[in-house]
Biotite code that builds the C-alpha atoms (Angstrom):
import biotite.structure as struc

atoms = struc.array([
    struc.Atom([-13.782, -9.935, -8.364], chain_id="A", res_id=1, res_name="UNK", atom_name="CA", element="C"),
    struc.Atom([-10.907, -10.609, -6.248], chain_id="A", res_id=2, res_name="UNK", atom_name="CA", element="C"),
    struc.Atom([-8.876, -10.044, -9.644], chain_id="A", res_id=3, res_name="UNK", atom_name="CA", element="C"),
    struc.Atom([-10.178, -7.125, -10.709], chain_id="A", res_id=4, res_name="UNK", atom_name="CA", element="C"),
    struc.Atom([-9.648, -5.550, -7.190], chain_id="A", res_id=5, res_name="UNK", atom_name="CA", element="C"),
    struc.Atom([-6.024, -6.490, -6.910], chain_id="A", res_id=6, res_name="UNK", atom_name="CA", element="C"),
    struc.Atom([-4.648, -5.140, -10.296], chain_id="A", res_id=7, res_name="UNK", atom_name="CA", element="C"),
    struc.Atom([-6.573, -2.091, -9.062], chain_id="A", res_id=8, res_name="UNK", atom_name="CA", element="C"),
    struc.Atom([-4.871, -2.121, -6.003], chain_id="A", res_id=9, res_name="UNK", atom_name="CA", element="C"),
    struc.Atom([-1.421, -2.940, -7.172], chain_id="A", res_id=10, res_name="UNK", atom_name="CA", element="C"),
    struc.Atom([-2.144, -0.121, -9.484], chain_id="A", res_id=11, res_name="UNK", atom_name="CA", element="C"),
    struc.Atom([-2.659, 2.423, -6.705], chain_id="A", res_id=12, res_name="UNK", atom_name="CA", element="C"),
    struc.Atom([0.306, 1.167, -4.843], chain_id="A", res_id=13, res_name="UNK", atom_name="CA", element="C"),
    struc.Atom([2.877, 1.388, -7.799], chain_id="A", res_id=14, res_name="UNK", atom_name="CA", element="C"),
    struc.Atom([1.389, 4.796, -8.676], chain_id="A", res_id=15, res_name="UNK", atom_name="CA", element="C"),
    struc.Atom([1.841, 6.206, -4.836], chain_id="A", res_id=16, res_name="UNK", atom_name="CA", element="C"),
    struc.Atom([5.022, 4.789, -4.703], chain_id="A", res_id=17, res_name="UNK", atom_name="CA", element="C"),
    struc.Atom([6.633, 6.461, -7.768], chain_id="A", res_id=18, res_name="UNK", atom_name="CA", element="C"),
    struc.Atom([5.359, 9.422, -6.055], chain_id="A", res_id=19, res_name="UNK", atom_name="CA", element="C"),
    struc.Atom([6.743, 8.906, -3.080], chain_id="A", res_id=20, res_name="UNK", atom_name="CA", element="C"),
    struc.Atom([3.886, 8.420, -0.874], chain_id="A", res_id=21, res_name="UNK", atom_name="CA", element="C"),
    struc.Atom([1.887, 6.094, 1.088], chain_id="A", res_id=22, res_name="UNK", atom_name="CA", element="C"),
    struc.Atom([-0.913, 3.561, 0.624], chain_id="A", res_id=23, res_name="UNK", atom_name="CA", element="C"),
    struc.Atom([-2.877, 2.962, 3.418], chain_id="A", res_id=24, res_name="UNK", atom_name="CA", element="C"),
    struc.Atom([-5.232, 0.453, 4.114], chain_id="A", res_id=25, res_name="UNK", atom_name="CA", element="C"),
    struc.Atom([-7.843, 0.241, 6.895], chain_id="A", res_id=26, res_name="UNK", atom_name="CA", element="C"),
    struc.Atom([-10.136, -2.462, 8.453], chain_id="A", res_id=27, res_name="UNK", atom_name="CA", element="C"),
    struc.Atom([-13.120, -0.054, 7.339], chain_id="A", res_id=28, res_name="UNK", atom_name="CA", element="C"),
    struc.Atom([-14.554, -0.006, 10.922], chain_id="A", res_id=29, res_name="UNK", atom_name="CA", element="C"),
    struc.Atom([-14.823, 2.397, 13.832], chain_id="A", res_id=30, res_name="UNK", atom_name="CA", element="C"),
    struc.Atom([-12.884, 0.334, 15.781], chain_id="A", res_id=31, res_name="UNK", atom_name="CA", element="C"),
    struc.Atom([-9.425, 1.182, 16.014], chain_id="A", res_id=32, res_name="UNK", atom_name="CA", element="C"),
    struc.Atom([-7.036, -1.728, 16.207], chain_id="A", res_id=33, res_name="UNK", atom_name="CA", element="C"),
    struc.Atom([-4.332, -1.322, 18.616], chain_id="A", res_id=34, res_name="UNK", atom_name="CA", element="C"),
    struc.Atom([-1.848, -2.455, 16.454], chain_id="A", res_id=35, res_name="UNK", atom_name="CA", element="C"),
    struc.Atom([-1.306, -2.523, 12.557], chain_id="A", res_id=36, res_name="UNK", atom_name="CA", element="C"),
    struc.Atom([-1.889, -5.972, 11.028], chain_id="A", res_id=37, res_name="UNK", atom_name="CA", element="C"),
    struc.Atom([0.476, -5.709, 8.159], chain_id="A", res_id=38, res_name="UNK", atom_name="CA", element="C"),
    struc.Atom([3.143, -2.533, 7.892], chain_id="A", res_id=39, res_name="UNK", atom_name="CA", element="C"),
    struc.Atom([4.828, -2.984, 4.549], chain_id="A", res_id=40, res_name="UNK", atom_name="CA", element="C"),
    struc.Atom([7.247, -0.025, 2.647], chain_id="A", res_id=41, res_name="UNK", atom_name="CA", element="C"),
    struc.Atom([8.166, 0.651, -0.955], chain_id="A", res_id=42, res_name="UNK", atom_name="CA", element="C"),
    struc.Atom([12.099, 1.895, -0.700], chain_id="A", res_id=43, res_name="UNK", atom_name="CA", element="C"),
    struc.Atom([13.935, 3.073, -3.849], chain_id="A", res_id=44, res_name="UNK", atom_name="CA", element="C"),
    struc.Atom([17.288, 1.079, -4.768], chain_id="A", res_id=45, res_name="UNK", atom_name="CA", element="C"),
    struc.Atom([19.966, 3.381, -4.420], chain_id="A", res_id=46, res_name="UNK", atom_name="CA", element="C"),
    struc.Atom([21.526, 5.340, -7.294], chain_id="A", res_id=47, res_name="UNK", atom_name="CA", element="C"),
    struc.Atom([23.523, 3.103, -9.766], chain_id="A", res_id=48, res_name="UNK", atom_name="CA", element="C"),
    struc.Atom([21.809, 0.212, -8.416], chain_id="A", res_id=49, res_name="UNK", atom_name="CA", element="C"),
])
């Protein structure tokens, strides 16, 4: 399962980042967290790199 789910997920993360958008992911509650538990970024290399 846990498999299947993260080819998925890298999936939707390559895919937003060639777009040049986000991926967020919540805790899936309706408690907000006061703080993010992981903040990661996709940043293209620069040109001619």
């Amino acid at each position: 399962m846990w498999t299947e789910w993260g080819l998925w997920l890298e999936h939707v993360i390559v895919t937003a980042a060639s777009r040049v958008e986000y991926v967020v992911v919540e805790t899936g509650t309706w408690d907000a967290v006061p703080e993010p538990y992981a903040l990661m970024g996709v940043f293209p290399s620069p040109a001619g790199a």
